[in-house]
C-alpha positions as CSV (number, residue, x, y, z in Angstrom):
1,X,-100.2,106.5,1.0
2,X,-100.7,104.5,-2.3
3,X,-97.6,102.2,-3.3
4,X,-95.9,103.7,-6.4
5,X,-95.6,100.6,-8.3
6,X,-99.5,100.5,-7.7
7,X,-99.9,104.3,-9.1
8,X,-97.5,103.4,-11.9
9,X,-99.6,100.1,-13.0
10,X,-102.6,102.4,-12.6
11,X,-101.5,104.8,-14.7
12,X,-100.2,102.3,-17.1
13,X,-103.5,100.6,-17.2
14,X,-105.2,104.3,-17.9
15,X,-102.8,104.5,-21.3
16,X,-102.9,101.5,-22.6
17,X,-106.3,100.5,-22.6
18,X,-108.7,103.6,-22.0
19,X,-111.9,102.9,-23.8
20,X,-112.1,99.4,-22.0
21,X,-110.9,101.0,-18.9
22,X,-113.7,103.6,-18.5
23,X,-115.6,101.1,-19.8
24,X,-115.3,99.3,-16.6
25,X,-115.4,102.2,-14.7
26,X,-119.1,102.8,-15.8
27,X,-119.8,99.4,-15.4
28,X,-118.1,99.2,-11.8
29,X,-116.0,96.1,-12.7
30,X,-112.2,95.7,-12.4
31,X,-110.4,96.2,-16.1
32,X,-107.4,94.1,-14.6
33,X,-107.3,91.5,-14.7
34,X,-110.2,91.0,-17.0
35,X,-112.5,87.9,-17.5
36,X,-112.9,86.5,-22.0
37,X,-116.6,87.0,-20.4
38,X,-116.2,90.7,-19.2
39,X,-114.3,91.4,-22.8
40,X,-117.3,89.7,-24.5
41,X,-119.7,92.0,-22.8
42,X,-117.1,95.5,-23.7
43,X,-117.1,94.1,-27.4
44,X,-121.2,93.8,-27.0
45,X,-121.8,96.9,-25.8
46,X,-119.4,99.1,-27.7
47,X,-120.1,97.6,-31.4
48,X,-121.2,100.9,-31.9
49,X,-117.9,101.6,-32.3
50,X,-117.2,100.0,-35.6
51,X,-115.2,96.8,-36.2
52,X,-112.0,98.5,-36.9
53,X,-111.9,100.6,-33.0
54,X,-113.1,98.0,-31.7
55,X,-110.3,95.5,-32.8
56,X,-108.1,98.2,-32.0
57,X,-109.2,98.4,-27.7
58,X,-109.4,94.5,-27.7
59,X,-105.6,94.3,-28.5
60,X,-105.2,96.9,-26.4
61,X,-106.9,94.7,-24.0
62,X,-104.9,92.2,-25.0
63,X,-101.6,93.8,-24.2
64,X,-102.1,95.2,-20.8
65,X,-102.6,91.7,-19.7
66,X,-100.0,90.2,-21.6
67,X,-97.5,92.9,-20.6
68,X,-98.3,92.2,-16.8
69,X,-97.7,88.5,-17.1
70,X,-101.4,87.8,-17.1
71,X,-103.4,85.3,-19.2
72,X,-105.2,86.8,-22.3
73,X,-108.6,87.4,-21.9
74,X,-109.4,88.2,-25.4
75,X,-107.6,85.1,-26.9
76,X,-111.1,82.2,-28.3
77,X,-114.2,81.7,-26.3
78,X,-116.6,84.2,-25.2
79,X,-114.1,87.0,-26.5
80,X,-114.1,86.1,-29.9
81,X,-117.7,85.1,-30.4
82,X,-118.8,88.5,-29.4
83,X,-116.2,90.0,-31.4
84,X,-117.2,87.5,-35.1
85,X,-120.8,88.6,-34.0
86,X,-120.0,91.9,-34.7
87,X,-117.8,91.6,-37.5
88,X,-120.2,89.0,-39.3
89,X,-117.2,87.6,-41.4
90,X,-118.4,83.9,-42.7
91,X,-116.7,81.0,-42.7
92,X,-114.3,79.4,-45.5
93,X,-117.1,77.7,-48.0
94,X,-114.3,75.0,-48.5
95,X,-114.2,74.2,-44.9
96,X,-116.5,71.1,-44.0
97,X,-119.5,71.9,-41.8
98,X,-117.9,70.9,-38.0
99,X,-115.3,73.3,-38.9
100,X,-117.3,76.6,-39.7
101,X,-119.0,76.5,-36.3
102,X,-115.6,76.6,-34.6
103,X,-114.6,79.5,-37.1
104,X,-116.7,82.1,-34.8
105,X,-114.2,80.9,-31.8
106,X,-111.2,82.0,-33.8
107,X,-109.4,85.5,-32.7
108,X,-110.8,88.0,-35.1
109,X,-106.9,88.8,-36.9
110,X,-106.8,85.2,-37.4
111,X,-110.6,85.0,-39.1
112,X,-109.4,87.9,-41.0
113,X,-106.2,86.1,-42.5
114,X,-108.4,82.7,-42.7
115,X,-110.8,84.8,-45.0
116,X,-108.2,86.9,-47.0
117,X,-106.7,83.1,-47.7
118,X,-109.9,81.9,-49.1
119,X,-110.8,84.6,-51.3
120,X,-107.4,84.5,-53.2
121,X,-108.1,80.8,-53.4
122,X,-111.6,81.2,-54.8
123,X,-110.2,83.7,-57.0
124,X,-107.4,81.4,-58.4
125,X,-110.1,78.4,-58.6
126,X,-112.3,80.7,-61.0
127,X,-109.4,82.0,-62.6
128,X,-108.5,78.2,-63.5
129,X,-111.8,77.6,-64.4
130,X,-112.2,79.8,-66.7
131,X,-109.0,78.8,-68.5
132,X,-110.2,75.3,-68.6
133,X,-113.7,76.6,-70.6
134,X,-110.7,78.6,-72.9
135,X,-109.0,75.9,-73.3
136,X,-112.3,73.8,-74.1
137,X,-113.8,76.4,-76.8
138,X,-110.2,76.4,-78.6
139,X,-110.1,72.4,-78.8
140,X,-113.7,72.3,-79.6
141,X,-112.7,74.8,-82.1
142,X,-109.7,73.0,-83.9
143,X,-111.5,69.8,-83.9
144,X,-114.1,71.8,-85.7
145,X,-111.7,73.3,-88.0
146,X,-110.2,69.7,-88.6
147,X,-112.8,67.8,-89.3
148,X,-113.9,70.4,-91.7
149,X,-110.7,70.3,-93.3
150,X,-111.4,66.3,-93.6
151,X,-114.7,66.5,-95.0
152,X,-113.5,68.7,-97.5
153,X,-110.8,66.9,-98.4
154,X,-113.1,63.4,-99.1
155,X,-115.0,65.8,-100.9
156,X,-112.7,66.7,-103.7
157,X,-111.0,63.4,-103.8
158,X,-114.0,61.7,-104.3
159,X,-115.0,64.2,-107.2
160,X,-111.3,63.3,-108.5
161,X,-112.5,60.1,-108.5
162,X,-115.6,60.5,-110.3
């Protein structure tokens, strides 16, 4: 006779994370609790799944192992190599170079974020940018205009003169 706390984790287990856990079934390995190294090899083997599903069973991962009080599996490492393999998303260009390879080892919502940030900011740089030129072609433009207005004006006071 099976414990019901036992069939009532199982059960739980079964709902909250079933693509990883018949995953595991499969591949005859416990889904809880789950090595970042067992999650690395689900995330490898399932890319076919497309980034967005996938994301979607790793924090499902994720919760039935924070829910029973057990360390994340899916939090950096292996985990979220496998998963930045997958997803191919690069690092910040304004990051220096020791930086960008520890992007890879950042949880995939956080890369996300970290690359949503850094395309607003490379959007507001070349917005700026181009303001600057603007701003550059009207000043060359005046100065232009004035000096023109200068020369002109010598001109006719030195026919005056004359």
């Amino acid at each position: 006779m099976t414990h019901p706390l036992l069939t009532a984790l199982a059960q739980a287990r079964l709902r909250d994370a079933p693509i990883f856990v018949r995953w595991c079934e499969l591949n005859g390995v416990t889904a809880c609790p789950a090595a970042p190294a067992l999650v690395a090899r689900f995330v490898t083997d399932c890319a076919a799944l497309g980034v967005s599903r996938l994301w979607s069973a790793v924090q499902d991962i994720s919760r039935m192992h924070v829910s029973l009080g057990l360390a994340d599996p899916t939090l950096g490492g292996a985990a979220a190599s496998a998963m930045n393999a997958i997803a191919a998303i690069p690092p910040p260009r304004s990051w220096p170079a020791p930086f960008k390879q520890r992007f890879s080892a950042l949880p995939y919502d956080i890369q996300i974020h970290l690359a949503a940030h850094e395309a607003q900011r490379e959007r507001a740089l070349r917005r700026a940018q181009n303001d600057a030129a603007s701003a550059r072609q009207k000043l060359a433009a005046l100065e232009a205009e004035t000096k023109d207005r200068e020369s002109n004006g010598n001109e006719a006071a030195t026919r005056d003169q004359d």
